[in-house]
BATORKOL-406391 format. One record per residue (C-alpha): residue in three letters; x, y, z. Coordinates in steps of 0.2 Angstrom, whole numbers, plus 5000, padded with zeros to 4 digits. Layout:
BEGIN
+--------+------+------+------+
! residu !   px !   py !   pz !
+--------+------+------+------+
!    ALA !    X !    Y !    Z !
...
+--------+------+------+------+
REM end
This chain:
BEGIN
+--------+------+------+------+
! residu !   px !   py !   pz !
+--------+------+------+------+
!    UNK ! 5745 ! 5583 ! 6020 !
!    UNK ! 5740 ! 5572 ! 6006 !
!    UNK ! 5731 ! 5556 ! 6004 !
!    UNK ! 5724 ! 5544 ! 5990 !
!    UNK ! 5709 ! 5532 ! 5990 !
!    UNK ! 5719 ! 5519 ! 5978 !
!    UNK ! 5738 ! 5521 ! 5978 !
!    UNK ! 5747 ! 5526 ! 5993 !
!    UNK ! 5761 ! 5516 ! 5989 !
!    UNK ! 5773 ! 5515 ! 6007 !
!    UNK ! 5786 ! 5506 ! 6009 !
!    UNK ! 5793 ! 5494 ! 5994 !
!    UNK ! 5812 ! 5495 ! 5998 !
!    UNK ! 5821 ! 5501 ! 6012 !
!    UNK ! 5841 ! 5504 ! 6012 !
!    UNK ! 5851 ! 5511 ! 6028 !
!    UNK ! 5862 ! 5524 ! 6024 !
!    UNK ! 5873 ! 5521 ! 6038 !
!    UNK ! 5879 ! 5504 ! 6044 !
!    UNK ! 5868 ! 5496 ! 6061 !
!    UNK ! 5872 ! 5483 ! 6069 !
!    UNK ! 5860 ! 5471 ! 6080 !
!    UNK ! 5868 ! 5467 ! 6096 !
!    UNK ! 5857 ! 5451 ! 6098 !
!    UNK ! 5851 ! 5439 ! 6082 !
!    UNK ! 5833 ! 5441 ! 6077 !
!    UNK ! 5825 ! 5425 ! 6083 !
!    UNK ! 5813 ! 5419 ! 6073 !
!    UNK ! 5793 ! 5422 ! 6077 !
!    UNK ! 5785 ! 5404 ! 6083 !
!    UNK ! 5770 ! 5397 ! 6090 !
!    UNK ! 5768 ! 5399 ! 6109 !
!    UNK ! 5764 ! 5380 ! 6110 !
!    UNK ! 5778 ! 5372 ! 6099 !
!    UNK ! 5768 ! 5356 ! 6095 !
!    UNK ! 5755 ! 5367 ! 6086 !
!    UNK ! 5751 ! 5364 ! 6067 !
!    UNK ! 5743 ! 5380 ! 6062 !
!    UNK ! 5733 ! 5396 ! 6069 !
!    UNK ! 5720 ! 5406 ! 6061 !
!    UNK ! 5718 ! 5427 ! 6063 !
!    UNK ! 5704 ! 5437 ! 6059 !
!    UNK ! 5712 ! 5453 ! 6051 !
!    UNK ! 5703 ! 5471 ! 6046 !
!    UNK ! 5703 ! 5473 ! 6028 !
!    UNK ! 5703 ! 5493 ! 6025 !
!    UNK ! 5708 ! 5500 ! 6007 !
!    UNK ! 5716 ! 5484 ! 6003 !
!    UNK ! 5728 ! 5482 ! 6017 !
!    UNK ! 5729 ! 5469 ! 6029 !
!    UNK ! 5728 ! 5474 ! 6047 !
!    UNK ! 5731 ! 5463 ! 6062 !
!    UNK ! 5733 ! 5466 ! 6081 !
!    UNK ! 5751 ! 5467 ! 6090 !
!    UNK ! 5757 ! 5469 ! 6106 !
!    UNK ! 5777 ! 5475 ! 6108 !
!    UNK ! 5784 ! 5471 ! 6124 !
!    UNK ! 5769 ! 5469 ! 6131 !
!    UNK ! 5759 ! 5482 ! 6125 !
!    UNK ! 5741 ! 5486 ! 6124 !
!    UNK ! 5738 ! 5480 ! 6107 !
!    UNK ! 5742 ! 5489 ! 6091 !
!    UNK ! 5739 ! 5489 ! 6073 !
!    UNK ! 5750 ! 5483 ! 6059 !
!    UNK ! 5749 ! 5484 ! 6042 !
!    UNK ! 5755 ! 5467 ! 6035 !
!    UNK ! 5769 ! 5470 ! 6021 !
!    UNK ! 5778 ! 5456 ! 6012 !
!    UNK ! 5789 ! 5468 ! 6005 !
!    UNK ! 5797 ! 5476 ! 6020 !
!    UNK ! 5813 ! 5471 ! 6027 !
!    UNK ! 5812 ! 5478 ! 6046 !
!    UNK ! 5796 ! 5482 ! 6053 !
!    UNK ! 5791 ! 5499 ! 6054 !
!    UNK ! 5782 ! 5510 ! 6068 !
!    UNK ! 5775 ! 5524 ! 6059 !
!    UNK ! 5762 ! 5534 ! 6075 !
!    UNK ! 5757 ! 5528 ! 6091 !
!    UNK ! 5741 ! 5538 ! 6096 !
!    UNK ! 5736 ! 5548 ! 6114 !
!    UNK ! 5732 ! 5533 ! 6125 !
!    UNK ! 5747 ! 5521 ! 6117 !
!    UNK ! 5763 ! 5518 ! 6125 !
!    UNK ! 5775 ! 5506 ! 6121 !
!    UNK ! 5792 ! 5502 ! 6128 !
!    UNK ! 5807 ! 5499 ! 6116 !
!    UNK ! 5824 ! 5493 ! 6119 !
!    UNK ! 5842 ! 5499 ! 6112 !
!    UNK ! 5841 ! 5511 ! 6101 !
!    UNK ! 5852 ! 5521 ! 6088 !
!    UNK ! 5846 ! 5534 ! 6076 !
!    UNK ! 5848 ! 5530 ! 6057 !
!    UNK ! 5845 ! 5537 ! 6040 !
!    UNK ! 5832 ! 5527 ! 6030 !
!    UNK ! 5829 ! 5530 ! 6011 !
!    UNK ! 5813 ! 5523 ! 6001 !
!    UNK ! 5803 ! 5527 ! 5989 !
!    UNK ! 5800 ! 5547 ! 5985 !
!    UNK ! 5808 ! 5560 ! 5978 !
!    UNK ! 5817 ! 5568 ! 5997 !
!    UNK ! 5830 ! 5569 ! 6006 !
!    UNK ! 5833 ! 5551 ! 6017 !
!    UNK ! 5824 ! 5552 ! 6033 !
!    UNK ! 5829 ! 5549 ! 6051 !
!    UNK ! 5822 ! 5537 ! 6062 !
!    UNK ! 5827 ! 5527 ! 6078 !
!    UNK ! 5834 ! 5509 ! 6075 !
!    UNK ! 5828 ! 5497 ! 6090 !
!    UNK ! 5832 ! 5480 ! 6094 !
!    UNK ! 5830 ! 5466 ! 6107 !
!    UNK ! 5811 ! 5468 ! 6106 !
!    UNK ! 5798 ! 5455 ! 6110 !
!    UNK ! 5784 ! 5453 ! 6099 !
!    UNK ! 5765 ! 5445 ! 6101 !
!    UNK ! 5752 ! 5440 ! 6088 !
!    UNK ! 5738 ! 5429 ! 6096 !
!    UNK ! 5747 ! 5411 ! 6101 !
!    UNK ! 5763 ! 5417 ! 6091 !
!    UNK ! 5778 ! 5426 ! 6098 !
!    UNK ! 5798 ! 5430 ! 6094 !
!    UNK ! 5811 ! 5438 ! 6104 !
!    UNK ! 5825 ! 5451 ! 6097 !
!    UNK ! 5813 ! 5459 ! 6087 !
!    UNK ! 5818 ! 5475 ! 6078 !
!    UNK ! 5808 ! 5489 ! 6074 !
!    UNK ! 5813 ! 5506 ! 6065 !
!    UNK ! 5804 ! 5522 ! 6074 !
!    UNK ! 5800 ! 5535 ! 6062 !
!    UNK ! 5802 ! 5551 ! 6070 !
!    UNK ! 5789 ! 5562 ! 6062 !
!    UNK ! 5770 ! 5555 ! 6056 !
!    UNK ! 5774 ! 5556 ! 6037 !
!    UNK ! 5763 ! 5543 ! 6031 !
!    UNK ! 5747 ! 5549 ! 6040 !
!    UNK ! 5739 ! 5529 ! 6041 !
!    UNK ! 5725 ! 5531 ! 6055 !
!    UNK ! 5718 ! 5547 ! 6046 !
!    UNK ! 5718 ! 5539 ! 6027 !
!    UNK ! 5712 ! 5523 ! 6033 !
!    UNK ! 5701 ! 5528 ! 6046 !
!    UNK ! 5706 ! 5519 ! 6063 !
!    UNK ! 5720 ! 5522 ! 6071 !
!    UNK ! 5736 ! 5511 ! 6063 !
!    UNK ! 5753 ! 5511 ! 6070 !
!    UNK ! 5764 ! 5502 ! 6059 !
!    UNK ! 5769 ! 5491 ! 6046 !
!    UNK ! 5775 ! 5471 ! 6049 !
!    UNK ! 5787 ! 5464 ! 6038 !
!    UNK ! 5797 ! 5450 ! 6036 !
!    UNK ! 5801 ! 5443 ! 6051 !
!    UNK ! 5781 ! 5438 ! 6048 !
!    UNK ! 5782 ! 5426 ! 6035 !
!    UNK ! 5800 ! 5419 ! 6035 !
!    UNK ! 5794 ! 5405 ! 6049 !
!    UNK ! 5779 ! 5401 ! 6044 !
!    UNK ! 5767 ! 5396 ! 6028 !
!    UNK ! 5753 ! 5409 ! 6028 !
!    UNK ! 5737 ! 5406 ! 6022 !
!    UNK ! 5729 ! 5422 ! 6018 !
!    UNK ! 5708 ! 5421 ! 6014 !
!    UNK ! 5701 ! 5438 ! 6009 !
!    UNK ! 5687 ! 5431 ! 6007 !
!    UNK ! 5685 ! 5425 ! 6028 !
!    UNK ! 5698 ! 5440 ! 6032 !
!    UNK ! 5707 ! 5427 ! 6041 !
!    UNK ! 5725 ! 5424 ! 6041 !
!    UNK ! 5731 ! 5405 ! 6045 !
!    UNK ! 5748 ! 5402 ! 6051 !
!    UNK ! 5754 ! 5384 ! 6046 !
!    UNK ! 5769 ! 5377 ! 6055 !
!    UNK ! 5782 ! 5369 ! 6038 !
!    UNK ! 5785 ! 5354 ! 6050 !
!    UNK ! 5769 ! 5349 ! 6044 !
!    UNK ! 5760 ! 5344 ! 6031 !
!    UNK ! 5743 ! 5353 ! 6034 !
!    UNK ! 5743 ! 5368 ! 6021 !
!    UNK ! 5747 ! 5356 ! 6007 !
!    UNK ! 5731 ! 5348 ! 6008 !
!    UNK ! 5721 ! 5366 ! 6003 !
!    UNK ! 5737 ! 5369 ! 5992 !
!    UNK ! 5731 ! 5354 ! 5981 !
!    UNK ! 5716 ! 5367 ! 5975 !
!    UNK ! 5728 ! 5380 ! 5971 !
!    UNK ! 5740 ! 5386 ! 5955 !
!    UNK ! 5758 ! 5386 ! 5964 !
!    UNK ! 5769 ! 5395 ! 5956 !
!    UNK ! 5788 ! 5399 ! 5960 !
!    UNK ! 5796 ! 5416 ! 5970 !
!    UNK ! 5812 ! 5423 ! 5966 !
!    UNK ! 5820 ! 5429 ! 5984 !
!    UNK ! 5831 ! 5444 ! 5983 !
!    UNK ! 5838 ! 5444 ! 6001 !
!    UNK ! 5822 ! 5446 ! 6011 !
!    UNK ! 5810 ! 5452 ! 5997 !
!    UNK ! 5797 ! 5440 ! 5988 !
!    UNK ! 5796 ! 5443 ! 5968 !
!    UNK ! 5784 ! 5436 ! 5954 !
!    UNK ! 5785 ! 5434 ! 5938 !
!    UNK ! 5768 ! 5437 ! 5928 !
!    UNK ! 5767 ! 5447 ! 5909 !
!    UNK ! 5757 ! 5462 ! 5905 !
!    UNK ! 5750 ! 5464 ! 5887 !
!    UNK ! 5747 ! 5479 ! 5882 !
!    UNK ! 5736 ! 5489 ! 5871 !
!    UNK ! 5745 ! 5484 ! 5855 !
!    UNK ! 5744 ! 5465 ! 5860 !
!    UNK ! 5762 ! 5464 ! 5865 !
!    UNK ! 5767 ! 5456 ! 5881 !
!    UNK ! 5778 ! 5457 ! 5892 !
!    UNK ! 5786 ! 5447 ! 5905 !
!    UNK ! 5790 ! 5456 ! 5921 !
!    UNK ! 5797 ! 5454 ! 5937 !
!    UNK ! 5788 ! 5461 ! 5951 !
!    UNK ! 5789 ! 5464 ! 5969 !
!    UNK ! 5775 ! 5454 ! 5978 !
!    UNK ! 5767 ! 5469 ! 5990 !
!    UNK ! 5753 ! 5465 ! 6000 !
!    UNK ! 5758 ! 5483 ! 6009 !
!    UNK ! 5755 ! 5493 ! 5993 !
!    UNK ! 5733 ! 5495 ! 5991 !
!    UNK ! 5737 ! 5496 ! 5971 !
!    UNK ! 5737 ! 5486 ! 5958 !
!    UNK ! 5750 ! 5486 ! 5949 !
!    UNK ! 5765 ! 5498 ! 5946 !
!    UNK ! 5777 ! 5500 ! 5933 !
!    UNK ! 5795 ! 5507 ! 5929 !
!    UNK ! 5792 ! 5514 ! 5913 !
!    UNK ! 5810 ! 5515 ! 5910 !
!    UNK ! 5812 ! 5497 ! 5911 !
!    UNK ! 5798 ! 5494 ! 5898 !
!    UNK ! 5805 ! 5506 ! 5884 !
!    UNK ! 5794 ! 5499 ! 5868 !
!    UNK ! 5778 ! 5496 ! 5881 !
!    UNK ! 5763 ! 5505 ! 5871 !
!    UNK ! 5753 ! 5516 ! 5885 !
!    UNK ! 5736 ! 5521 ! 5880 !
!    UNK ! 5734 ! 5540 ! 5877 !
!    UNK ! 5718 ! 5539 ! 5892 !
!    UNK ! 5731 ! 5543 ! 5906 !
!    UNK ! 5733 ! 5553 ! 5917 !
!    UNK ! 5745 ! 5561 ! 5929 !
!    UNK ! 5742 ! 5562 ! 5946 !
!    UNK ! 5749 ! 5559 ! 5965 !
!    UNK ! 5752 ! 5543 ! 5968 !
!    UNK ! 5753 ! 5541 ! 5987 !
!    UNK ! 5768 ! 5543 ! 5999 !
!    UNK ! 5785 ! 5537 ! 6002 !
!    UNK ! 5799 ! 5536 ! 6016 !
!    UNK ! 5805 ! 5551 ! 6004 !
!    UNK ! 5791 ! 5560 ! 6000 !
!    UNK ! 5775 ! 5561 ! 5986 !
!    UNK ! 5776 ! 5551 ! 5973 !
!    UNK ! 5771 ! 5557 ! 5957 !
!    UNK ! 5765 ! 5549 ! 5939 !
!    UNK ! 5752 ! 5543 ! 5928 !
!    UNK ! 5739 ! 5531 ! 5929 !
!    UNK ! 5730 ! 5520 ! 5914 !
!    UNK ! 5723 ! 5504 ! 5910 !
!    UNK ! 5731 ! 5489 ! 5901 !
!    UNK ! 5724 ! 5477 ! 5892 !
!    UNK ! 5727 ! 5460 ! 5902 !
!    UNK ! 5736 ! 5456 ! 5918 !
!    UNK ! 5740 ! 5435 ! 5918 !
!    UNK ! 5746 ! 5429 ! 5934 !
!    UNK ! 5747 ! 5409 ! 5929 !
!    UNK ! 5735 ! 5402 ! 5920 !
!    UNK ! 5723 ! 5419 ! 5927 !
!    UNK ! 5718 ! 5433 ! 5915 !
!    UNK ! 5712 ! 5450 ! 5923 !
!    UNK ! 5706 ! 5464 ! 5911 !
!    UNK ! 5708 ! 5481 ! 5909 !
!    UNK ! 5719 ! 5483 ! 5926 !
!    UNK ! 5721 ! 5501 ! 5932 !
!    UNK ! 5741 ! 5502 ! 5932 !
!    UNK ! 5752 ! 5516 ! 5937 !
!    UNK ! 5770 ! 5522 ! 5930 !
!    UNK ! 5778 ! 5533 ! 5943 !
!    UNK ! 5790 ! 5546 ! 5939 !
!    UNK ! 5810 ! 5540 ! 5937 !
!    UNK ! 5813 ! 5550 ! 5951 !
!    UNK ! 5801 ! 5543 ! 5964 !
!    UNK ! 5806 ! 5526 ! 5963 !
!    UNK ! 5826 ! 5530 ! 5961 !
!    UNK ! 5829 ! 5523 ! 5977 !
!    UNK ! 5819 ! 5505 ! 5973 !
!    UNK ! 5826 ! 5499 ! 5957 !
!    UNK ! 5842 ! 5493 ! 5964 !
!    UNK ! 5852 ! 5473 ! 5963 !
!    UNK ! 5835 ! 5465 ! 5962 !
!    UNK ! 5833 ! 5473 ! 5943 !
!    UNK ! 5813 ! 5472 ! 5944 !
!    UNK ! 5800 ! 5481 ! 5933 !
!    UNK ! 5789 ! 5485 ! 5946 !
!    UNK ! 5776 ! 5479 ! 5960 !
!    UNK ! 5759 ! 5470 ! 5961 !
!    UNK ! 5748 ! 5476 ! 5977 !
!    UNK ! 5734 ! 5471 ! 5983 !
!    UNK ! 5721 ! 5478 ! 5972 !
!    UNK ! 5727 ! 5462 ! 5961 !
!    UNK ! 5730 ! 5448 ! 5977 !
!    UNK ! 5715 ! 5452 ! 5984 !
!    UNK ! 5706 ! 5443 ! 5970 !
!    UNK ! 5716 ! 5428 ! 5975 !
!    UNK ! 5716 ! 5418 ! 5992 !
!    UNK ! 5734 ! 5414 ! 5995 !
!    UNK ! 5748 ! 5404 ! 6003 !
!    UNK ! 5762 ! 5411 ! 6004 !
!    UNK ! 5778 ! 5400 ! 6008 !
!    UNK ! 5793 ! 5408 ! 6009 !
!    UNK ! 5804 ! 5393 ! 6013 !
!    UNK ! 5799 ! 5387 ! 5999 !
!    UNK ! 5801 ! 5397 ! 5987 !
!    UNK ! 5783 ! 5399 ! 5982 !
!    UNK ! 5765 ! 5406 ! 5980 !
!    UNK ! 5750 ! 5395 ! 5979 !
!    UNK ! 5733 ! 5406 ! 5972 !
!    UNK ! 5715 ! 5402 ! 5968 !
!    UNK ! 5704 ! 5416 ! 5961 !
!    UNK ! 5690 ! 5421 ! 5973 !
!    UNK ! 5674 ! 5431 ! 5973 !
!    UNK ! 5683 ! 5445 ! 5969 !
!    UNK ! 5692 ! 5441 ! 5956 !
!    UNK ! 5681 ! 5447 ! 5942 !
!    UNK ! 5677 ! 5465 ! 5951 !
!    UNK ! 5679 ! 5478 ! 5940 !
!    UNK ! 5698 ! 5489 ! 5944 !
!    UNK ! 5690 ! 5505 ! 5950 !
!    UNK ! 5696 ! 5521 ! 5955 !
!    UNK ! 5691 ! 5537 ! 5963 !
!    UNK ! 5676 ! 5544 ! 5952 !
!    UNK ! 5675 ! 5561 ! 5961 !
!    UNK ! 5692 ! 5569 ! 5964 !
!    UNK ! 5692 ! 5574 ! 5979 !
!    UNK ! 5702 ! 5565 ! 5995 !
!    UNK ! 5695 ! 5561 ! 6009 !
!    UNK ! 5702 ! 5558 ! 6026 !
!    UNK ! 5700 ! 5554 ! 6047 !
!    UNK ! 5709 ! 5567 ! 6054 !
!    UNK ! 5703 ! 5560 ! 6071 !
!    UNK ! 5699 ! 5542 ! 6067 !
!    UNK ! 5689 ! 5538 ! 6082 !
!    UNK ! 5678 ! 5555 ! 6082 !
!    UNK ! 5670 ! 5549 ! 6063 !
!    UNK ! 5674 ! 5568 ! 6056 !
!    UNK ! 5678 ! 5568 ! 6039 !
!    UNK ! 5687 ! 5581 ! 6029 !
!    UNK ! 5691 ! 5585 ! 6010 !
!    UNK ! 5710 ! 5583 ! 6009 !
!    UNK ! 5712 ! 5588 ! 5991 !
!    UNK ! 5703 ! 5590 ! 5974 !
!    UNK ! 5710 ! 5584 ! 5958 !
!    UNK ! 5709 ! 5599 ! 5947 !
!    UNK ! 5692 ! 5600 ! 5932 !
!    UNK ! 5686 ! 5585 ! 5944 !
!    UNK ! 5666 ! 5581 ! 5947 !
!    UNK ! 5670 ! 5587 ! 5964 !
!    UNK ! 5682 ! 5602 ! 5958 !
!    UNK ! 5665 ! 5609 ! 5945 !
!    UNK ! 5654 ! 5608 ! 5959 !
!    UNK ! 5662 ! 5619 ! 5972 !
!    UNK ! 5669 ! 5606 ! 5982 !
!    UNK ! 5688 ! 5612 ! 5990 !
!    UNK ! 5702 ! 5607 ! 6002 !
!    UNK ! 5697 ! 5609 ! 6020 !
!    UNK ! 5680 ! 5606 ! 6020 !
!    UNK ! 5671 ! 5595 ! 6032 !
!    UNK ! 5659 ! 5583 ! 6025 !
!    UNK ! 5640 ! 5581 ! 6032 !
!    UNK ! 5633 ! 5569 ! 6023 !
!    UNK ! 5630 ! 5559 ! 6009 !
!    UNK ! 5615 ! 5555 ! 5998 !
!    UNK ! 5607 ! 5561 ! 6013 !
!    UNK ! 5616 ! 5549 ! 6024 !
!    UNK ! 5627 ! 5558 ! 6039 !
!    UNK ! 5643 ! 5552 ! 6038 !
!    UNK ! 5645 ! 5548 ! 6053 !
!    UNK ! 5635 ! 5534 ! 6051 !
!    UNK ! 5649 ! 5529 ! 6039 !
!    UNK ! 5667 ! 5522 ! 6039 !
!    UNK ! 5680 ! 5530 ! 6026 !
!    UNK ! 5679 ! 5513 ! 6017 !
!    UNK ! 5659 ! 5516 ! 6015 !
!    UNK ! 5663 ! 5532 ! 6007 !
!    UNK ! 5675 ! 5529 ! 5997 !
!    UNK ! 5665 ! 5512 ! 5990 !
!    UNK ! 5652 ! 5525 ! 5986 !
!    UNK ! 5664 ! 5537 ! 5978 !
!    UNK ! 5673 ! 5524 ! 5968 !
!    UNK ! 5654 ! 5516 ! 5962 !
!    UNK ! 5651 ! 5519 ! 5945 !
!    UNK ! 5653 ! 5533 ! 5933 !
!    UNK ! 5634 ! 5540 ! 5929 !
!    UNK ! 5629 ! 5540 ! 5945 !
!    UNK ! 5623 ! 5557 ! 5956 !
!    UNK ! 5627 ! 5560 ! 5973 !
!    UNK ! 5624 ! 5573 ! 5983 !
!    UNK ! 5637 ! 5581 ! 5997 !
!    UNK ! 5631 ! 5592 ! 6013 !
!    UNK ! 5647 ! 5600 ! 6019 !
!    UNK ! 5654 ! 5613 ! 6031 !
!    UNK ! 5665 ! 5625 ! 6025 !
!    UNK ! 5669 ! 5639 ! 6041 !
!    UNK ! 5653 ! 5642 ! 6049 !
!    UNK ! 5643 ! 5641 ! 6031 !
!    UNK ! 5634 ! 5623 ! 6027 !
!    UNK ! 5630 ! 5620 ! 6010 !
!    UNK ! 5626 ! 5605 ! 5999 !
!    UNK ! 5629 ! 5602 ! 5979 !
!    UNK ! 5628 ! 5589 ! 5967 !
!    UNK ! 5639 ! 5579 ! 5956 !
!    UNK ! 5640 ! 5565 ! 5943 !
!    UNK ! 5656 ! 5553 ! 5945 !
!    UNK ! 5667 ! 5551 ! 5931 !
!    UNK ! 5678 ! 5542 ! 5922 !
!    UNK ! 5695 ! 5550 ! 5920 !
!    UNK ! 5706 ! 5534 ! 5913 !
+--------+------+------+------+
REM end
């Protein structure tokens, strides 16, 4: 199994490779109380992904990714203690991004859904039949799917990363546009259920591009780039190639550099880590909607947002993150949960001539500590905040490897 601090890059498209058809229409998610004007959500905000709670049919609650550029919504693992009931199912073939074979899952319909004061009937989820996106042990707390769509098409959300809160705004009323006044609103293109944005990228040379992207807030990147559709764009020579995270199909593969600006309106953002995956990872994503790639949430996260899909748009306003520097993993080596709740962490892979590769450091090895610090003390985030610090700095790693302990040194590095 592999994982990535930065890119794991899930779900962007979805097809079905065999016809399935919903015995009951989706009803749309709506508040509990129907004369409600809004309700606000506190969400977790773990390697840039927004995660909420859910109950199913009445289940304990579950975590969801929240993913604006997902179709149906996706349950990937349900851990020992979860247990949820699902109605009518048929198995189907999905295919996404990745370089596999399509994989199988269970199509379910007729569901019930429950997010706080919000709820929708006939609900359909797709069940993945084998764990291949490993979410609880890269993120560190046990996640069990993804949401999609069915999310935002009712509703104005409001999204402060700031607060981590979500507000839901019914369109019926005015009550958003009086924040949105604060905000440059700018239009989305809808390509049947998916959001895109149009923004440019200038590159090294000073040329710039004007490009259509898939609005992501699933993806924890910044920004990734079909390379064919872009065939005069300059990339820098500091690149590197590397795994990009995982798809419904597989790894995905490709090179990582920086670009010289990102403008998103009237916003400028320097020196943006961007990624160009191979031709054959993304085969499956570039279809009718003809876009050059995606903007995740290493980019949104520097904006609050509402995001109002009957209308067609995006309103942002740049927040106290917005002039972080675009950082990546300094050390090259992977960590992850493999049990979440137990705080045990575990090298899952070492980049080759890496800080962490010189010093010793190798696949399977259970960390101890960190600048002295036990790690269980620590959440994956923590440690991947002090991994992705700055380049220069020392840190020191007690580790387990069999029944050996051992501890080394390393200086983080920049490698784009």
């Amino acid at each position: 199994m592999r994982s990535t601090a930065r890119f794991w890059s899930a779900v962007m498209l979805i097809f079905l490779t065999q016809n399935v058809i919903c015995q009951n229409p989706l009803k749309q998610l709506h508040f509990i109380n129907p004369h409600k004007k809004s309700m606000t959500l506190r969400f977790k905000f773990i390697n840039n992904l927004i995660i909420i709670p859910v109950s199913i049919n009445n289940s304990d609650t579950l975590n969801f990714i929240l993913d604006t550029g997902l179709t149906t919504s996706l349950i990937t693992e349900l851990g020992y203690n979860d247990s949820v009931r699902l109605n009518y199912a048929q198995k189907i073939e999905l295919q996404g991004l990745g370089s596999g074979e399509a994989l199988e899952a269970i199509h379910s319909f007729g569901n019930n859904i429950r997010i706080k004061g919000i709820e929708g009937e006939n609900q359909d989820f797709y069940v993945l039949r084998q764990n291949i996106f490993h979410l609880s042990s890269k993120l560190g707390m046990e996640i069990n799917g993804i949401l999609g769509y069915s999310v935002f098409e009712n509703f104005i959300l409001g999204i402060n990363y700031n607060h981590r809160t979500i507000t839901f705004y019914n369109p019926d009323y005015d009550s958003y546009k009086r924040k949105e006044k604060r905000y440059i609103t700018l239009p989305l293109t809808m390509h049947d259920t998916k959001p895109y944005l149009n923004l440019q990228v200038v590159d090294n040379e000073g040329q710039v591009f004007n490009v259509k992207m898939l609005l992501d807030t699933g993806a924890s990147h910044a920004l990734w780039l079909n390379r064919s559709s872009l065939p005069t764009m300059m990339v820098p020579e500091a690149q590197r190639y590397t795994y990009l995270g995982s798809g419904l199909n597989g790894d995905i593969h490709g090179t990582i550099t920086r670009m010289n600006k990102i403008k998103v309106g009237g916003y400028e953002l320097d020196n943006a880590i961007v990624s160009f995956p191979d031709s054959a990872s993304i085969s499956h994503a570039i279809g009718l909607d003809r876009r050059n790639g995606s903007i995740g949430s290493e980019i949104l996260k520097r904006f609050n947002l509402i995001i109002n899909y009957p209308d067609k748009q995006i309103s942002l306003k740049k927040n106290s993150y917005f002039n972080s520097k675009f950082t990546e993993n300094l050390s090259g080596m992977e960590v992850i949960a493999p049990i979440p709740e137990l705080h045990t962490y575990m090298v899952d892979d070492v980049r080759k001539n890496s800080p962490a590769a010189m010093a010793g450091i190798k696949k399977g090895d259970i960390l101890l500590t960190i600048n002295g610090v036990p790690v269980k003390k620590l959440t994956l985030n923590e440690i991947y905040q002090i991994l992705q610090s700055k380049p220069g700095r020392r840190i020191s790693v007690e580790f387990r490897r069999g029944e050996q302990q051992q501890k080394i040194k390393m200086v983080l590095e920049n490698f784009i």
